[in-house]
N, C-alpha and C positions, 0 to 999 in steps of 0.2 A: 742375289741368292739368300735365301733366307737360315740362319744359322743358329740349330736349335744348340740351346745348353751356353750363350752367347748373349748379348748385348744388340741389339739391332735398332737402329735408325731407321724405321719406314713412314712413312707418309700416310695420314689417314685418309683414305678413298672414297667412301660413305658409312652411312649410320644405317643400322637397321634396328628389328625389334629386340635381339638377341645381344648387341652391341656394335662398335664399328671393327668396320675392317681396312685393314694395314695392307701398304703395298710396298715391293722394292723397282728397283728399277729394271727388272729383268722379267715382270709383269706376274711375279707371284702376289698371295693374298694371304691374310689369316687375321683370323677373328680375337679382339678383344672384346670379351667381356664389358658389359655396362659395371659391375662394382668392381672392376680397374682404371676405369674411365677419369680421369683429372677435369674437374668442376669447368675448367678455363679449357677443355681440346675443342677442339671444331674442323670440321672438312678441309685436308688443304692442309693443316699443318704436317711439322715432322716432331715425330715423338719418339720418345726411348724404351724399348718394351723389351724383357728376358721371353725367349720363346724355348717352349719344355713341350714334351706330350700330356695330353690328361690322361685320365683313368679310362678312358676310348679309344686312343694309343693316336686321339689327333694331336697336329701343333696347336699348340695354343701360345696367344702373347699373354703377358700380364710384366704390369708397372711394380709390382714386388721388388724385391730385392734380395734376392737367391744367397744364402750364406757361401756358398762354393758355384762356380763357374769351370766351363768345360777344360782339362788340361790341367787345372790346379788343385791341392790341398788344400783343405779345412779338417777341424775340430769339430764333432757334429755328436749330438746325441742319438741314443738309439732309445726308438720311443717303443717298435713291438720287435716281434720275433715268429715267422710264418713255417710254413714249410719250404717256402719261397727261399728267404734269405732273413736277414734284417732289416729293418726300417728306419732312418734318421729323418729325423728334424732339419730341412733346408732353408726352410723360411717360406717354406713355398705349399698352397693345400695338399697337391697329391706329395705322399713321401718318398724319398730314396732311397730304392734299394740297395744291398750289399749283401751278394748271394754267395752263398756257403763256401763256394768254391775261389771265393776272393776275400775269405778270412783267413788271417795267421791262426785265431783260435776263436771259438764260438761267442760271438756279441749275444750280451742278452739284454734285455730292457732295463735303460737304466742306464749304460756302459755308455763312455765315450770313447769316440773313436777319431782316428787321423785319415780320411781317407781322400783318395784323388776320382774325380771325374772324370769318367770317360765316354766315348760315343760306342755302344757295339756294332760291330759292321751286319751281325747276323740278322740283329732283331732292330736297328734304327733306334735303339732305346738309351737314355743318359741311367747310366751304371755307375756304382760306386765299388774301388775297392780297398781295404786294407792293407793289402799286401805292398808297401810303400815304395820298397827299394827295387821290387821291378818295372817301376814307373819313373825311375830318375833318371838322367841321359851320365853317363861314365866316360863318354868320349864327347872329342870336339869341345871343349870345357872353353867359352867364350866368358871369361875375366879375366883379371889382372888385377895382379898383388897392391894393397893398400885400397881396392875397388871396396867403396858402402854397397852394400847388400840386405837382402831381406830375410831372414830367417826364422824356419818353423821347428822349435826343436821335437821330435818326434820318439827317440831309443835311448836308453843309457847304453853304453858298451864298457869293457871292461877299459880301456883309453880314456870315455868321459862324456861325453853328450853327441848324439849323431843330432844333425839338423837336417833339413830342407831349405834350401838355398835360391830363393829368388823362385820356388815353384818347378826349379827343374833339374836340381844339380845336388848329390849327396856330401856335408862337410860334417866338419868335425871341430869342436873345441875341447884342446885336453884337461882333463882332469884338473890339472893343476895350474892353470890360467882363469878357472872361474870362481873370478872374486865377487860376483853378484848373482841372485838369484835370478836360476836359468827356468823358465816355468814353461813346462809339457802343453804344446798346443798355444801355447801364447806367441803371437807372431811381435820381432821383435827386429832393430836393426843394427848388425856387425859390421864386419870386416873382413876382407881378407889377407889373409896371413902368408899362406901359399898353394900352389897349383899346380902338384904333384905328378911328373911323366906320368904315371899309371891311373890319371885321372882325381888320385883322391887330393879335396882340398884341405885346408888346412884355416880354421877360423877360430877369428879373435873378437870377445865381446868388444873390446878400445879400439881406437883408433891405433894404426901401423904409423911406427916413426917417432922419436923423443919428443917434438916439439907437439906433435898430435895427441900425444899421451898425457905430455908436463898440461900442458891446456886444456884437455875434458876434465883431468883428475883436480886440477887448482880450481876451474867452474864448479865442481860438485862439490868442493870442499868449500866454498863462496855461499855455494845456495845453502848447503847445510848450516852453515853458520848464520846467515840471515834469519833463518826458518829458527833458529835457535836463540833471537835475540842478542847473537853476534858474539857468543860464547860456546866454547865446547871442553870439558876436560880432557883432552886426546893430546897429547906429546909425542916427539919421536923414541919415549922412551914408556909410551903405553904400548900392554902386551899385543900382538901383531894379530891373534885372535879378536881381541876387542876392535882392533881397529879396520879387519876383515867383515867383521858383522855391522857395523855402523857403516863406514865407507866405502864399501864394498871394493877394497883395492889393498893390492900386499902393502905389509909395511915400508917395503923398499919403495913403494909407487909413491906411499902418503909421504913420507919423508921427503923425495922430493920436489912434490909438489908445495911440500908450506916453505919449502927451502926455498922455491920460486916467489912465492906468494911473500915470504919477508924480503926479499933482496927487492920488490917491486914495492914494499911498504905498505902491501893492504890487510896486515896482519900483524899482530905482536904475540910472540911467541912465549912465554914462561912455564914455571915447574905447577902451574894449577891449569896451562892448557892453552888453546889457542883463541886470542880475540883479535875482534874487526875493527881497523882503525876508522 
């Protein structure tokens, strides 16, 4: 079955004048293009092709690499603005629409947006929309607490950062747990913190658990210090400000992590700051 908006594995069948054509094993077909074509394909192999509609409304494969796939978020530019909808940049020639009626509020060129992929059932057509939170799943919440995850941060709220959770599931980091720069549309990797009966998660940039935490925060303060010629004037008796914009971590974390880092001996501690033994 051939799976538009998708990744597909088919087999190239023959060549013609137009390009070759791809087959599955369920005896469909569809045409790549000659300027998709990889120098090295030949009859008989199996290749990886993204299949989309063109501007004809046929499938089409191509060897591209689509910024967003069917089901998930991306951060996508919006290059015009029709009567249609919007149009983004996917990476791909024909562009993605995001029609009017799947905006929070009117994209205009220029604008970046967060939007998710989908198939319409009406028109067979890959759609985009804005509207983020009616595309997360709320129920059946398949993780567990201290579980790495992928997140897309997307909303500020008045609590602190909403995210996009692994492409399918709505979290939250509060307010007052981020110690590092959280950046809008930059796909980054968490934690989970907790996994709330009412579905809402609950997420942490750190690792969950004292020894997961004492050990990312003691590595970051290692590389910083190396990167710095194995000097830094930071003490546990520098302001907690200073030491949240540099280290990206409360002062209770950096404390102690050097308190780690000197009982282990790869540090020497004094009143000008922290050095690398």
């Amino acid at each position: 079955m051939l799976k538009v908006g998708q990744n597909n594995t088919l087999k190239i069948l023959r060549g013609t004048s137009v390009g070759f054509y791809l087959g599955d094993d369920e005896g469909n077909d569809v045409l790549l293009p000659h300027k998709y074509i990889p120098e090295d394909a030949e009859v008989g192999q199996d290749i990886e092709v993204f299949l989309y509609r063109d501007s004809e409304d046929r499938i089409i494969a191509t060897t591209l690499k689509p910024l967003i796939e069917l089901n998930k978020f991306a951060c996508l530019e919006v290059t015009a603005v029709t009567r249609f909808g919007a149009f983004l940049d996917w990476g791909l020639e024909k562009e993605l629409l995001v029609p009017f009626k799947e905006q929070n509020q009117k994209l205009r060129e220029g604008d970046w947006a967060i939007v998710y992929l989908y198939l319409d059932e009406q028109t067979d057509r890959l759609v985009a929309s804005a509207k983020v939170n009616k595309h997360l799943e709320v129920e059946n919440i398949q993780l567990e607490e201290k579980q790495e995850v992928e997140i897309l941060p997307y909303e500020r709220s008045d609590l602190g950062q909403n995210v996009i959770v692994n492409d399918l599931y709505r979290g939250l980091i509060y307010e007052n747990e981020i110690f590092q720069p959280v950046i809008w549309g930059d796909r980054t990797k968490a934690y989970v913190k907790k996994v709330r009966e009412d579905g809402k998660i609950d997420i942490s940039l750190r690792p969950i658990g004292f020894e997961n935490v004492v050990d990312a925060d003691a590595q970051k303060i290692l590389e910083l210090l190396k990167s710095a010629n194995g000097e830094l004037p930071y003490t546990d008796k520098s302001d907690p400000a200073d030491i949240q914009g540099y280290f990206g971590m409360s002062k209770k974390a950096f404390k102690r992590a050097i308190g780690g880092l000197y009982k282990q001996r790869l540090i020497e501690i004094s009143e000008e700051g922290l050095k690398l033994k």
